[in-house]
C-alpha positions as CSV (number, residue, x, y, z in Angstrom):
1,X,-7.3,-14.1,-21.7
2,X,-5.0,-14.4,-18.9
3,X,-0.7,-14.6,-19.0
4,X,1.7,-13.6,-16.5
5,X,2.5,-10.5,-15.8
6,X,5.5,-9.1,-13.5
7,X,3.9,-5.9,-13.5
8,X,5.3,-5.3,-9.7
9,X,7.9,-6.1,-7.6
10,X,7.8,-3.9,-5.0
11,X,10.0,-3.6,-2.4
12,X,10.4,-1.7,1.4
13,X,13.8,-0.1,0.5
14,X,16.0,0.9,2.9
15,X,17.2,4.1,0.9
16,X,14.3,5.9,-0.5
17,X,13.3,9.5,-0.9
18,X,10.0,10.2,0.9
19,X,7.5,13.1,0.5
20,X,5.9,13.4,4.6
21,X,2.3,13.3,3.5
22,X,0.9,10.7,1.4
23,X,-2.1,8.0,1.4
24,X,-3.1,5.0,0.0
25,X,-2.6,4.0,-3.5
26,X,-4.6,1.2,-5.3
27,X,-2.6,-0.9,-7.2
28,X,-4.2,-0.9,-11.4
29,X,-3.3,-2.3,-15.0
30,X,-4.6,-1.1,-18.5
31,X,-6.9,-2.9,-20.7
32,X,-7.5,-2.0,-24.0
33,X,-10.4,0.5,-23.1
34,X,-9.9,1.8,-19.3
35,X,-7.5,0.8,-16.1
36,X,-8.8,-1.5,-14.0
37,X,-8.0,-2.4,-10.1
38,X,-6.2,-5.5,-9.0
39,X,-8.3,-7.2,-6.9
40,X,-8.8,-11.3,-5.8
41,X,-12.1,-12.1,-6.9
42,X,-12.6,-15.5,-5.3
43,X,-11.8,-15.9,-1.0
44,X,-10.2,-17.4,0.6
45,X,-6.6,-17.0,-1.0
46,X,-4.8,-20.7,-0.8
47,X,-1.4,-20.2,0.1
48,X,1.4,-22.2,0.3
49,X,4.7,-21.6,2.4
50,X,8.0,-22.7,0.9
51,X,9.7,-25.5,3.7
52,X,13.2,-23.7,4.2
53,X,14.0,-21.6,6.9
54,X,16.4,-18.9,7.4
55,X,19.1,-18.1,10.1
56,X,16.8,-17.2,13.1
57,X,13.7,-18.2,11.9
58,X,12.5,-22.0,10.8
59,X,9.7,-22.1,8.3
60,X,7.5,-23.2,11.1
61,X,7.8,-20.0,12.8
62,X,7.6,-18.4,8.9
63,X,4.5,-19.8,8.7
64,X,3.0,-18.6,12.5
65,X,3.8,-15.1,11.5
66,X,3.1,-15.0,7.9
67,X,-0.8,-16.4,9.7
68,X,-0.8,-13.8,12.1
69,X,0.0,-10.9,9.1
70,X,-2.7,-12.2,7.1
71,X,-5.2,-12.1,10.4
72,X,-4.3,-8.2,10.3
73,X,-5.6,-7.5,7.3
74,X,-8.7,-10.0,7.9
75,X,-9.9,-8.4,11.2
76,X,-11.1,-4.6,9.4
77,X,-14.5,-5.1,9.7
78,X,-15.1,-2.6,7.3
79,X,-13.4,-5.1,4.6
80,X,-14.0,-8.7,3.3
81,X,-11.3,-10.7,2.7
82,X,-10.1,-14.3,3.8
83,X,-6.7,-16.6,3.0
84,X,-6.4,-20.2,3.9
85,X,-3.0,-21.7,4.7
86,X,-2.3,-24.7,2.5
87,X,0.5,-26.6,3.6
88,X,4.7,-26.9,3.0
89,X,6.1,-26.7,-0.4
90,X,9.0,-27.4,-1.8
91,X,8.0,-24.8,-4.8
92,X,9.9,-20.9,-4.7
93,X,8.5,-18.0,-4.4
94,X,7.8,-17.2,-8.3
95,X,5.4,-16.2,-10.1
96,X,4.0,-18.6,-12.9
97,X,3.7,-21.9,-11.4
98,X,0.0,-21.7,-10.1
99,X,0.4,-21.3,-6.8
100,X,0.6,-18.4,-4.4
101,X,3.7,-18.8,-2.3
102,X,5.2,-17.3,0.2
103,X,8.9,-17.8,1.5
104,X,12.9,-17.5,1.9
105,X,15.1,-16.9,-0.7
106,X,18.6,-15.5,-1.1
107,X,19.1,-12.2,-3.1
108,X,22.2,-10.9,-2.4
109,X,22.1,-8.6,-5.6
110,X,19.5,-7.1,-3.7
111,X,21.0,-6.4,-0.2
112,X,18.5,-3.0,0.0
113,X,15.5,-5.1,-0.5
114,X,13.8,-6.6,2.5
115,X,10.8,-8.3,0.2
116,X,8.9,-8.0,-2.9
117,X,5.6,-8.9,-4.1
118,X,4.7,-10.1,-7.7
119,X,1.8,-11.2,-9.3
120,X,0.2,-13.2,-11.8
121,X,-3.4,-11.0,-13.5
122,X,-6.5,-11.8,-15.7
123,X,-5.1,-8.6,-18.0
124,X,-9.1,-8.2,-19.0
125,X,-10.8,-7.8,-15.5
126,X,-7.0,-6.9,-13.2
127,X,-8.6,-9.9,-11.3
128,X,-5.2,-11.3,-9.2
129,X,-4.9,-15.5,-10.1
130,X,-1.6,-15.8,-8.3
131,X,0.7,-13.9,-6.1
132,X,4.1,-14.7,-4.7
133,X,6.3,-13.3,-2.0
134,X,9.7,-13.4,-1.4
135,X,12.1,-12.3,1.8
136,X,15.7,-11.4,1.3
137,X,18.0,-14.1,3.4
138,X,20.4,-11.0,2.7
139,X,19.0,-9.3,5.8
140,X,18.6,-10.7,9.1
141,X,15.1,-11.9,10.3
142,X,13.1,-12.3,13.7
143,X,9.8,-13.4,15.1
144,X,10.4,-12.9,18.8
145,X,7.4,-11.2,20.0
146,X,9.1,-7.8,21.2
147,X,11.4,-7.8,18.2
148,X,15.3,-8.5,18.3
149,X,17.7,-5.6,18.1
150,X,19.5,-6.0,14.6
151,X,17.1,-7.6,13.1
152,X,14.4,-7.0,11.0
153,X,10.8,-7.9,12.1
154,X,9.2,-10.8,10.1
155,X,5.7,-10.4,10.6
156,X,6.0,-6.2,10.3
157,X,7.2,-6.6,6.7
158,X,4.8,-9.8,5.9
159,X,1.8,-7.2,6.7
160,X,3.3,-4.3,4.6
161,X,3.9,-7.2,1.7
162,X,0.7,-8.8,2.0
163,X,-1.0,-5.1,1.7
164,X,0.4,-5.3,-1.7
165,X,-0.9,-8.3,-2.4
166,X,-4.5,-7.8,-1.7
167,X,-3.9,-4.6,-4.1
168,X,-2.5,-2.2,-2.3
169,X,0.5,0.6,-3.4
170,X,2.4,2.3,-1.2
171,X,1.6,5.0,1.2
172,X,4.2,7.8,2.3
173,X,2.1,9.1,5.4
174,X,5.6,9.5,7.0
175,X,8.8,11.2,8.0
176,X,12.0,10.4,7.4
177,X,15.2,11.8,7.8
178,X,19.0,11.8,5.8
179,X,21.2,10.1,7.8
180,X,25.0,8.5,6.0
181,X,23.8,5.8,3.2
182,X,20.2,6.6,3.1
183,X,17.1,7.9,5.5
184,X,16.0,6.3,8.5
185,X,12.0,6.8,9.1
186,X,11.4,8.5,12.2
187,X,7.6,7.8,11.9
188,X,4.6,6.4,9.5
189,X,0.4,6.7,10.0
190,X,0.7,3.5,7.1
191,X,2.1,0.0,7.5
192,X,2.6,0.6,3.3
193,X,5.3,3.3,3.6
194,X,7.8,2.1,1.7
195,X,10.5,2.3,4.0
196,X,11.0,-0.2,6.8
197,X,11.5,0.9,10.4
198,X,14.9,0.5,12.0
199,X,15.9,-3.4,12.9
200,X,14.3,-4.3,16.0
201,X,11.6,-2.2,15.5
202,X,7.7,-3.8,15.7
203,X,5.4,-0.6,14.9
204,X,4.1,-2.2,11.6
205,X,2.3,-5.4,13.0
206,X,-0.8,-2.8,13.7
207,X,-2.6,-1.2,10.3
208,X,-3.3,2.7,10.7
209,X,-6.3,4.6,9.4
210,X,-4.8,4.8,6.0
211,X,-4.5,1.0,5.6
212,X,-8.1,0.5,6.7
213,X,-9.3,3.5,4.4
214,X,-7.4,1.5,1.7
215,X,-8.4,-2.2,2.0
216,X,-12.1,-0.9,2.5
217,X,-12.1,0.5,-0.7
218,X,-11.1,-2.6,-2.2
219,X,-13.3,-5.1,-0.2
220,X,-16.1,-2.8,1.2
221,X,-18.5,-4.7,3.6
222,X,-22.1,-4.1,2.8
223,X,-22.5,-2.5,6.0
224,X,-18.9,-0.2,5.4
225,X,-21.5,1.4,2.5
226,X,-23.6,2.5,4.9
227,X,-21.1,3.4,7.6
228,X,-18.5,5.2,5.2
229,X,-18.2,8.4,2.8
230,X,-16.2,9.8,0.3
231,X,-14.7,12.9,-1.3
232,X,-14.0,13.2,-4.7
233,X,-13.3,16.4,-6.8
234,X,-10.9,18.0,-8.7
235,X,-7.2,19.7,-8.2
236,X,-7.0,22.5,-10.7
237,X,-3.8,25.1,-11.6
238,X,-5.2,28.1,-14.5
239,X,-8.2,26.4,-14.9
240,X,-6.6,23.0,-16.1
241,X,-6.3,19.6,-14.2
242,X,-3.5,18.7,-12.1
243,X,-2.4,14.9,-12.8
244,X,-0.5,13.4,-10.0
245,X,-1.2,16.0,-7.2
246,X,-2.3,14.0,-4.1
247,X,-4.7,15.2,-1.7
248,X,-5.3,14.5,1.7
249,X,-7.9,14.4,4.1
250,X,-7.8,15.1,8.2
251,X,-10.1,14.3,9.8
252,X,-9.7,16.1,13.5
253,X,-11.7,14.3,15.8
254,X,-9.5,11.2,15.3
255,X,-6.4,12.7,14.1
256,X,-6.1,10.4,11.0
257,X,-4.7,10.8,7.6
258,X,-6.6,9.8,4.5
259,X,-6.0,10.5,1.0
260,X,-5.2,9.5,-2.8
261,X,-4.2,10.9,-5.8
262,X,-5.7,12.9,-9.4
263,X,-5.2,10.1,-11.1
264,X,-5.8,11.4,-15.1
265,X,-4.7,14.9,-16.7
266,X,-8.5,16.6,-15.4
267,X,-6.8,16.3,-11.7
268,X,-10.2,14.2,-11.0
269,X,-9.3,12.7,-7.3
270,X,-11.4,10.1,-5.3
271,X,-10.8,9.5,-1.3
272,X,-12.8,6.3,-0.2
273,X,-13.2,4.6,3.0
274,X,-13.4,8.0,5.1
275,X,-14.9,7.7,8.5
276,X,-17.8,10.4,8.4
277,X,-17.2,13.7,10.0
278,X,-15.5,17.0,9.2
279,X,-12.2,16.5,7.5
280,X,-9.4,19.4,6.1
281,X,-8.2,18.8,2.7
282,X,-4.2,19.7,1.7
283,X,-2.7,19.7,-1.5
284,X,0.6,19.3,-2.3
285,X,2.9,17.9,-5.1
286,X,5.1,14.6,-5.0
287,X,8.5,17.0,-5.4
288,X,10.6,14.8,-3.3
289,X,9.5,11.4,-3.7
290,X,10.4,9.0,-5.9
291,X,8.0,8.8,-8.3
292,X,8.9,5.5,-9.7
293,X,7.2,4.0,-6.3
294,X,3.9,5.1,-7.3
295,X,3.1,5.9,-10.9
296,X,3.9,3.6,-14.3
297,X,7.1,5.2,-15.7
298,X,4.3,6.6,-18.6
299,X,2.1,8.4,-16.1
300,X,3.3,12.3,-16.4
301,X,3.2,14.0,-13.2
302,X,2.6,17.7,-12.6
303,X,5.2,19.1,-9.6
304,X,5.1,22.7,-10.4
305,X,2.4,23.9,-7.9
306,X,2.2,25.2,-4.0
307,X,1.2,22.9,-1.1
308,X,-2.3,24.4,-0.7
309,X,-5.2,23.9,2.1
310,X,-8.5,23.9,1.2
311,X,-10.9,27.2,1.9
312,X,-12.9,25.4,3.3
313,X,-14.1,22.1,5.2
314,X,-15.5,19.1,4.0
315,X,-18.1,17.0,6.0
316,X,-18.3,13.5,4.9
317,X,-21.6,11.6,5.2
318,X,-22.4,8.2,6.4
319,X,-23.0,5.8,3.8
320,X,-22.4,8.7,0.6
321,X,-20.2,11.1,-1.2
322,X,-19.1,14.6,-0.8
323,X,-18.9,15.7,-5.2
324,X,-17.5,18.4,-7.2
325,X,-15.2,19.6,-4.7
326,X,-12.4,21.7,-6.6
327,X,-9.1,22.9,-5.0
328,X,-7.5,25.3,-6.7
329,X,-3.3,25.7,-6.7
330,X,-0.8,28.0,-8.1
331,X,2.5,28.0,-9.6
332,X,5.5,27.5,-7.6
């Protein structure tokens, strides 16, 4: 049976506390029997863009970028997905009306929040049905190619946003500092860090490794099952599982981060989408990260443990799976 659900409203805050080292994050909903990823089951995804413009930036111009943010996602190879621009609508952003709409509106309340994804589920399968977008009039927008100082980059935050809705969480591959009033990111590996870069700034128009890891373990290509590997395993602390540890894999010879989380209390940890090749695998706990930006407010997560490097490397196959790998962590 399906019925709305405003399961997430997510957001690229401008004051957030970030851990450095983090990786994608599928975004999931509980059935009755097991948790389920949100996924769009049917291509291409019809959307419509609302016909109101903002200071800056006409909805024509909304609608060239919001086009170009969508073709990000579509050109990974190793992923299959597809959207289809619509037309104009009069209709807002919300969720709930049947159509997936993209646009302007003015949130004042929410003068930290740049945009914010919700959705519409089939509760039973996590299938997505609809998915809406809104962007904060509170801030000030741009679409010039190079970016406008003061202003925030349309098409940047339309790729982080439309990473959430194909499914995606957020990432904190990143670095931030404290600076007066909040942090200011002094660099990502993820167009889903949940911080946005300074006004001006156009670094998230490109996906990183992460990204690409993360949409190809949503909509794997048949030939991304021959062309990528995975490691999955276990985080243990005294013998027992270590829920909410996240693990990350390097991988060397391209410098890339990769990783995910133990998602249940046996610390049992997949990382998908890995390009083969020898990889180093780290450990560490989300101590200084708002949790609230990853995890249902349920999901019990276990901080009391050293950052740990594995003993020893992992080399990921082509096309299969590295198993059973278990890191082990201690106490703080």
């Amino acid at each position: 049976m399906r019925r709305s659900v405003f399961a997430f409203a997510f957001a690229i805050l401008l004051v957030w506390a970030a851990s450095p080292l983090l990786a994608y994050l599928k975004l999931g909903t509980t059935t009755q029997t097991r948790t389920v990823n949100l996924r769009w089951n049917a291509f291409p995804i019809r959307y419509f863009i609302t016909d109101r413009g903002a200071p800056q930036v006409t909805s024509m111009q909304f609608q060239s970028a919001a086009s170009r943010a969508f073709a990000t996602w579509h050109a990974v190879e190793t992923a299959e997905t597809s959207s289809e621009f619509v037309g104009f609508t009069r209709a807002n952003p919300v969720t709930g009306d049947g159509m997936t709409v993209l646009g302007f509106t003015s949130r004042p309340d929410l003068d930290r929040v740049l945009a914010a994804t919700n959705f519409r589920l089939d509760t039973s399968t996590g299938e997505i049905v609809e998915s809406d977008i809104f962007f904060n009039t509170a801030t000030s927008w741009a679409v010039d190619p190079a970016g406008v100082t003061g202003r925030h980059d349309l098409e940047s935050i339309a790729v982080h946003e439309i990473g959430h809705l194909l499914g995606l969480s957020h990432s904190a591959v990143g670095e931030t500092e404290v600076i007066p009033g909040g942090r200011r990111v002094l660099g990502a590996e993820s167009v889903m860090f949940p911080i946005a870069f300074a006004p001006g700034t156009i670094h998230d128009r490109s996906l990183k490794a992460d990204d690409v890891a993360g949409i190809t373990d949503i909509y794997p290509t048949t030939s991304s099952h021959r062309s990528r590997g995975s490691i999955s395993g276990r985080v243990t602390k005294n013998g027992n599982g270590v829920q909410g540890a996240h693990v990350v894999a390097f991988n060397p010879a391209a410098g890339t981060l990769v990783g995910g989380f133990a998602l249940n209390e046996s610390g049992a940890f997949t990382i998908a989408g890995l390009e083969p090749g020898i990889h180093l695998l780290r450990v560490e706990p989300l101590d200084d990260g708002d949790l609230d930006s990853f995890f249902d407010s349920t999901f019990v997560v276990d901080l009391d443990f050293r950052v740990r490097f594995h003993d020893q490397v992992v080399v990921v196959p082509a096309g299969g799976g590295v198993r059973d790998v278990e890191i082990r962590v201690t106490p703080k």
